[in-house]
C-alpha positions in Angstrom: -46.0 -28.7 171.6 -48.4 -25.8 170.1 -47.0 -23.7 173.2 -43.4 -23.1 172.4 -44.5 -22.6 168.7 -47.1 -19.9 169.6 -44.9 -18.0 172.1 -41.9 -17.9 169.2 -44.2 -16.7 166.8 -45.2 -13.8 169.9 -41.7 -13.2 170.5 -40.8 -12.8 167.0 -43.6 -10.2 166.0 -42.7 -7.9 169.2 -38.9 -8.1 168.5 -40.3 -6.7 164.7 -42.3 -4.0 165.9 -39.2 -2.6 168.3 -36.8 -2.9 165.6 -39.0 -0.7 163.2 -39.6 1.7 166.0 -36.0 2.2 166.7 -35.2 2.7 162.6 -37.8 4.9 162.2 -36.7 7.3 165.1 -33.1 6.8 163.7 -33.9 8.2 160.5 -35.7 10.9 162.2 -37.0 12.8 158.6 -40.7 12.4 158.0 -40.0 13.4 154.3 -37.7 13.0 151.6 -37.1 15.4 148.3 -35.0 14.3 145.4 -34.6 16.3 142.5 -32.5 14.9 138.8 -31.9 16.7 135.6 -32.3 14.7 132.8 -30.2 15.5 129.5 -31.6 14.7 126.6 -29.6 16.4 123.3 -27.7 13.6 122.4 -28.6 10.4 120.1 -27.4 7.4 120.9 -25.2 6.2 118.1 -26.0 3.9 115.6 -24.9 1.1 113.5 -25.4 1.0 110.2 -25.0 -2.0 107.5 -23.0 -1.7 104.7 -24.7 -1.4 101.4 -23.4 -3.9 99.0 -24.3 -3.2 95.9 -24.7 -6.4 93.4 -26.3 -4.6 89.9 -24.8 -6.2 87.2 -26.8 -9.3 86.2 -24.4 -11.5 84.8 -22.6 -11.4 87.9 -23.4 -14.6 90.4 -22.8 -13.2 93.6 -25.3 -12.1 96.2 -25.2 -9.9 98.3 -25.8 -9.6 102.2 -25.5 -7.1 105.1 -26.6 -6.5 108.7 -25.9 -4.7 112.0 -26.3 -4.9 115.3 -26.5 -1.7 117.9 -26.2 -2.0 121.8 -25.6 0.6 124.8 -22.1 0.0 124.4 -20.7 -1.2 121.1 -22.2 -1.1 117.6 -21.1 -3.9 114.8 -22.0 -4.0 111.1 -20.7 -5.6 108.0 -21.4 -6.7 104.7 -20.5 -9.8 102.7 -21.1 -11.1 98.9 -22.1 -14.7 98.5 -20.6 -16.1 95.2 -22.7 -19.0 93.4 -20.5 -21.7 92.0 -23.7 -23.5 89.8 -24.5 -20.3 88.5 -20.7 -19.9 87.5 -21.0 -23.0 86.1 -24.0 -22.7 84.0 -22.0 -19.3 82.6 -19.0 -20.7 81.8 -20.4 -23.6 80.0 -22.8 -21.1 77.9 -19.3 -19.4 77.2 -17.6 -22.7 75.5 -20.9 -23.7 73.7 -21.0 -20.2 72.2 -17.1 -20.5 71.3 -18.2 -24.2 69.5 -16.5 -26.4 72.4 -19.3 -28.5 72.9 -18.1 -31.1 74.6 -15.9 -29.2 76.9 -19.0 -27.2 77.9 -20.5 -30.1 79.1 -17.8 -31.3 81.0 -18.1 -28.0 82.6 -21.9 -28.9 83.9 -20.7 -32.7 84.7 -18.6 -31.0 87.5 -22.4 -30.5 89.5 -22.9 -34.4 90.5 -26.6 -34.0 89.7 -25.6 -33.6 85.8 -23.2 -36.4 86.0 -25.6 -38.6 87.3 -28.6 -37.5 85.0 -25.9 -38.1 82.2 -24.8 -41.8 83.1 -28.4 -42.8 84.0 -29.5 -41.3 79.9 -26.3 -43.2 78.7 -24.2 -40.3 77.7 -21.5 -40.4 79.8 -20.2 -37.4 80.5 -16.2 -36.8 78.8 -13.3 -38.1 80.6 -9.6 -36.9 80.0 -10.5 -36.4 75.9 -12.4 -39.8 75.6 -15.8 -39.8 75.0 -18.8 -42.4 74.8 -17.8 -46.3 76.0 -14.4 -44.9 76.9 -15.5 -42.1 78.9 -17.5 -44.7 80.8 -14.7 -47.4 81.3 -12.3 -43.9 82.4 -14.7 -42.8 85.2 -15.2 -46.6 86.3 -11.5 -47.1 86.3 -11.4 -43.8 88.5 -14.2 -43.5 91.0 -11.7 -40.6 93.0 -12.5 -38.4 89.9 -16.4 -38.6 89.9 -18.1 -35.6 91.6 -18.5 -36.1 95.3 -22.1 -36.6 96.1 -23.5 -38.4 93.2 -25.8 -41.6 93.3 -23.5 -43.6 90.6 -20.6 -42.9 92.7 -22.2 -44.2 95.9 -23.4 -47.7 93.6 -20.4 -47.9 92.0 -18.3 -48.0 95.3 -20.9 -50.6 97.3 -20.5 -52.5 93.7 -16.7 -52.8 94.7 -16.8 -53.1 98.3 -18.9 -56.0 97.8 -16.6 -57.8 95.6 -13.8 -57.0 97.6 -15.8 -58.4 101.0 -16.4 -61.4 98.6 -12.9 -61.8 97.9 -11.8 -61.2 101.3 -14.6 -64.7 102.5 -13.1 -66.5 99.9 -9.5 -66.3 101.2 -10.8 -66.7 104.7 -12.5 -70.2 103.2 -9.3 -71.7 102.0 -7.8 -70.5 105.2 -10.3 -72.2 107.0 -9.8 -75.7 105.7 -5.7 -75.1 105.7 -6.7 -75.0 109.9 -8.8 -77.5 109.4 -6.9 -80.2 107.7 -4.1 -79.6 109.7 -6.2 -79.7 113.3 -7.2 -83.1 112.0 -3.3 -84.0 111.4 -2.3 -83.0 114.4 -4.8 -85.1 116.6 -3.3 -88.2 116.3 0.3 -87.0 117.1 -1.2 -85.9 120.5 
């Protein structure tokens, strides 16, 4: 068995060392000389960001901008981020300053975290002109209208999904002994 694999491996290595005889001969140059001229007064263009400029304080918008440069193609661009609680906490300064108190903080219940502070201190926050005990019954009345993402809203929905799941057993339980009493009816007929 050791045979065969020995006189492949013999066969293989001579058929090698005529093949790089013959490709050597072929070529027939002992020596090669390559010359290149490198040009090197030109750049490589760039990409440059955008500067946004943001200097006015009182403004709430941030600004951002970035590029990117390959070989082939160069992208850039700028964008301003605007920052809706810091519009909010503006605007509401705005009405307090003008005397509309309670219209600046309906401005700031809009931010779920101030409605829910407000409910859990008792002072509800204003609902269509009612304020107090009849802002609280509007908002309960109209769950839709409460800011999406607050805590209150999430209890006060499980609170009605739970008596709505107990309504729902309840009239399955009178169902239940309709089907009943009239299984037991039935039985002596059959």
């Amino acid at each position: 068995m050791r045979n065969p694999f020995i006189i492949g491996i013999i066969l293989a290595s001579i058929l090698i060392w005529f093949l790089n005889g013959l490709m050597n001969s072929a070529l027939g140059a002992d020596t090669n000389t390559v010359s290149s001229t490198v040009v090197t007064d030109k750049a490589p263009p760039t990409a440059n960001a955008p500067s946004v400029v943001v200097n006015n304080s009182d403004v709430c918008k941030t600004a951002a901008s970035a590029g990117v440069q390959t070989q082939i193609l160069g992208i850039a661009s700028g964008i301003t981020v605007t920052d809706e609680n810091c519009e909010r906490i503006k605007l509401s300064r705005s009405l307090y300053a003008m005397g509309m108190k309670v219209a600046a903080i309906s401005t700031l219940c809009a931010d779920a975290r101030v409605f829910d502070a407000m409910w859990n201190a008792g002072t509800y926050c204003p609902y269509n002109a009612s304020i107090g005990e009849d802002a609280k019954l509007g908002w309960t009345a109209n769950i839709d209208d409460i800011p999406k993402g607050s805590k209150i809203f999430q209890n006060i929905s499980e609170q009605q999904e739970l008596e709505l799941s107990n309504e729902t057993e309840e009239n399955n339980g009178d169902w239940k002994v309709f089907w009943t009493l009239a299984t037991f009816m039935l039985l002596p007929i059959l």
